[in-house]
C-alpha positions in Angstrom: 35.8 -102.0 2.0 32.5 -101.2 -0.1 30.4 -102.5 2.5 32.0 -99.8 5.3 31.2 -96.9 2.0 28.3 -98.1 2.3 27.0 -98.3 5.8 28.6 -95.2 6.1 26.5 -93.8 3.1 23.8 -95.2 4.8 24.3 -93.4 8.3 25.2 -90.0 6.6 22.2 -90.1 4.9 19.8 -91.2 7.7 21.9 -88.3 9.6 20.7 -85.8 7.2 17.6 -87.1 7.1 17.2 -87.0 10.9 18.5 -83.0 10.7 15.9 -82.3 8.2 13.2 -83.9 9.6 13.9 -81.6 13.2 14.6 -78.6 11.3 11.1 -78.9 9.4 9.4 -79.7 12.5 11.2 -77.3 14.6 10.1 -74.6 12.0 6.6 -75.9 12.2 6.6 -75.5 15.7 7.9 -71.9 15.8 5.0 -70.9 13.4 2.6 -72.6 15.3 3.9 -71.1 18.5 3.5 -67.9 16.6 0.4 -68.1 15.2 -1.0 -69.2 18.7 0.8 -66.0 20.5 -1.1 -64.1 17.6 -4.5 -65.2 18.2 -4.2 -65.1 22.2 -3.0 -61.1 21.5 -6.1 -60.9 19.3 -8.2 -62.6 21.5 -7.0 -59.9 24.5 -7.1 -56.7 21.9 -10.5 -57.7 21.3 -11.7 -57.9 25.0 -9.9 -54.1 25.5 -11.9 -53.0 22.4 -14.9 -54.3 23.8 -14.8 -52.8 27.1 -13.3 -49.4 26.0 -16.5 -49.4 23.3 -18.9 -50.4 26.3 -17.6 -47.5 28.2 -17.6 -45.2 25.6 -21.0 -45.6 24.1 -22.4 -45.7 27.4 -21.1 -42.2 28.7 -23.4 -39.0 28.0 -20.4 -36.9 27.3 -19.5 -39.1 24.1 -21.1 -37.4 20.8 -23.1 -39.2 18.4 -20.7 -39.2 15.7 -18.2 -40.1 17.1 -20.1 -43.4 18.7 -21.1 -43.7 15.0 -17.8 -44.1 13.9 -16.7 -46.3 16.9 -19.9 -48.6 16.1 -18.7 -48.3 12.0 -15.0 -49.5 12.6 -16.1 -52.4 14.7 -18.4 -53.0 12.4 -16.1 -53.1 9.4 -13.2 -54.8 11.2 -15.1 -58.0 11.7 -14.4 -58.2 8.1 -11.4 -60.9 7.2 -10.7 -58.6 4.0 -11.1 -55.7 5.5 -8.4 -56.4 7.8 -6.3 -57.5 5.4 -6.9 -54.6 2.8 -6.1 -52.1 5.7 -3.0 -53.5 6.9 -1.6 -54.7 3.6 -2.3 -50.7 2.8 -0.6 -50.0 6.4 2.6 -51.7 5.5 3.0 -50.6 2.2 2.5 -46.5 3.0 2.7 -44.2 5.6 -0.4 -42.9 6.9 1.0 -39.7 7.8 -0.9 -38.3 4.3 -4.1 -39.5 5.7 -3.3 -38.1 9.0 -3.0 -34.5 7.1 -6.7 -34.8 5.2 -9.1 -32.8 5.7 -11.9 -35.8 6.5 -9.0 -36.9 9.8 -8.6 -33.5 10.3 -11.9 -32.8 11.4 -12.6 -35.9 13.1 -9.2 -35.2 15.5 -10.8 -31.6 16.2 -13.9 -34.0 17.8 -11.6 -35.4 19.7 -9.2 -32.7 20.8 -12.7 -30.9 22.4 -13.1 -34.6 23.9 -9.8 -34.8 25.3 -9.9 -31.0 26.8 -13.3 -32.1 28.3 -13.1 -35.8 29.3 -9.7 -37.0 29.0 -10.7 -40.6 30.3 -13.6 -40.8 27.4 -10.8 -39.5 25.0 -8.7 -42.5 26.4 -11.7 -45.0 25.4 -12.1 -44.2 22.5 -8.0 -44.3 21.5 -7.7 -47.7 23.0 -10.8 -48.8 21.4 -10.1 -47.8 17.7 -6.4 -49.5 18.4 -7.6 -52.7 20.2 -10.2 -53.0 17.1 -7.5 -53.0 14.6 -5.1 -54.9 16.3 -7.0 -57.4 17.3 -8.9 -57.5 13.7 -5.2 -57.4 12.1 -3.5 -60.7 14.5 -7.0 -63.0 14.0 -6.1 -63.9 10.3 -2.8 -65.3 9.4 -2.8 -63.0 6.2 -2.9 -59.9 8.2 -1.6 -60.6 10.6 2.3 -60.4 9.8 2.0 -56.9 8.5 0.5 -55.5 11.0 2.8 -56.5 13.1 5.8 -54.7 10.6 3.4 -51.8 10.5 2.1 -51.5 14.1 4.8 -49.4 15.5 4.9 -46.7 12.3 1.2 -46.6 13.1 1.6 -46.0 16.6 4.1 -42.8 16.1 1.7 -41.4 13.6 0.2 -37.9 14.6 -3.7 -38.2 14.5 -3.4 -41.7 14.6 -7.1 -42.9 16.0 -8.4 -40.2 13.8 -6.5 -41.6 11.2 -7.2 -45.0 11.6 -10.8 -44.0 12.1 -10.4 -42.3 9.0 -8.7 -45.1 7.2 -11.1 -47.9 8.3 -14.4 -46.2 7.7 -13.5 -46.4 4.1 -13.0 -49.6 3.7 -16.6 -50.3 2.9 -17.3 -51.1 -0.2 -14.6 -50.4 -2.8 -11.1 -49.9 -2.8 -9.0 -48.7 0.4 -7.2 -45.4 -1.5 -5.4 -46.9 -3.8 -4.7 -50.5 -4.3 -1.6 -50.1 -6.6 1.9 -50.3 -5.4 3.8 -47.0 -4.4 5.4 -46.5 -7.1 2.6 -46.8 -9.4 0.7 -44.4 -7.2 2.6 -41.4 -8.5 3.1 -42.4 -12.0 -0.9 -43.0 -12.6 
């Protein structure tokens, strides 16, 4: 009778082994599935930003500042640590404060006059200020995650590109806003 306990020991725990083994690799698999749809979006948000950037630098209608501060996001968002200080900053507050200041403010007055003017330049410059920080957001894994959570509160901000412009131009050098978490925010 002990030797049926204990081939059946045996069995149940090469069973359970077996489960554990294909759950493990089936969750590898699934973040590598992941992490592979991540880099191909990136990889396609990039391309957009490029062309958008192309077409908007190139046009005589574009001002000079605001080619500057297409030229200065793309510049900062190469940064690994840049990304990931704006979109750990994304996902932990709304950027609907940002949106009201006075520096996004004026920069969405730019490109109201734009958008009256040259609608289609207006449209370049939207797609590549979003392509930019999407696809600087999904290329590293550490950033990649919250922008994804934060994406869509982004997207239903008002001002948004002005914001985001606004957001990523001061990510170089020093803190984005404030690096505490919400809470401590108000108490400091």
């Amino acid at each position: 009778m002990s030797l049926i306990v204990q081939d059946l020991l045996s069995a149940a725990v090469i069973a359970v082994a077996a489960v554990v083994t294909w759950h493990l690799r089936t969750q590898a698999a699934d973040r590598h599935h992941q992490r592979v749809r991540q880099l191909n979006e990136a990889a396609d948000f990039l391309a957009m930003h490029v062309r958008d950037m192309a077409l908007f630098l190139e046009h005589p209608a574009a001002t000079a500042h605001l080619k500057a501060l297409l030229m200065r996001c793309s510049a900062v968002l190469e940064d690994r640590e840049a990304a990931e200080r704006l979109t750990g900053w994304a996902a932990s507050r709304t950027i609907e404060a940002l949106a009201d200041a006075q520096e996004t403010r004026a920069i969405d007055e730019e490109l109201s006059l734009l958008r009256r003017s040259e609608p289609d330049l207006a449209d370049c410059f939207d797609t590549a200020i979003v392509a930019a920080v999407a696809a600087a957001s999904l290329r590293w894994p550490e950033s990649a995650a919250r922008f994804e959570a934060a994406f869509p509160r982004m997207m239903a901000t008002p001002r948004r590109d002005a914001a985001i412009v606004a957001a990523v131009t001061r990510l170089e050098p020093g803190p984005l806003f404030s690096v505490r978490p919400v809470g401590a925010t108000a108490a400091a």
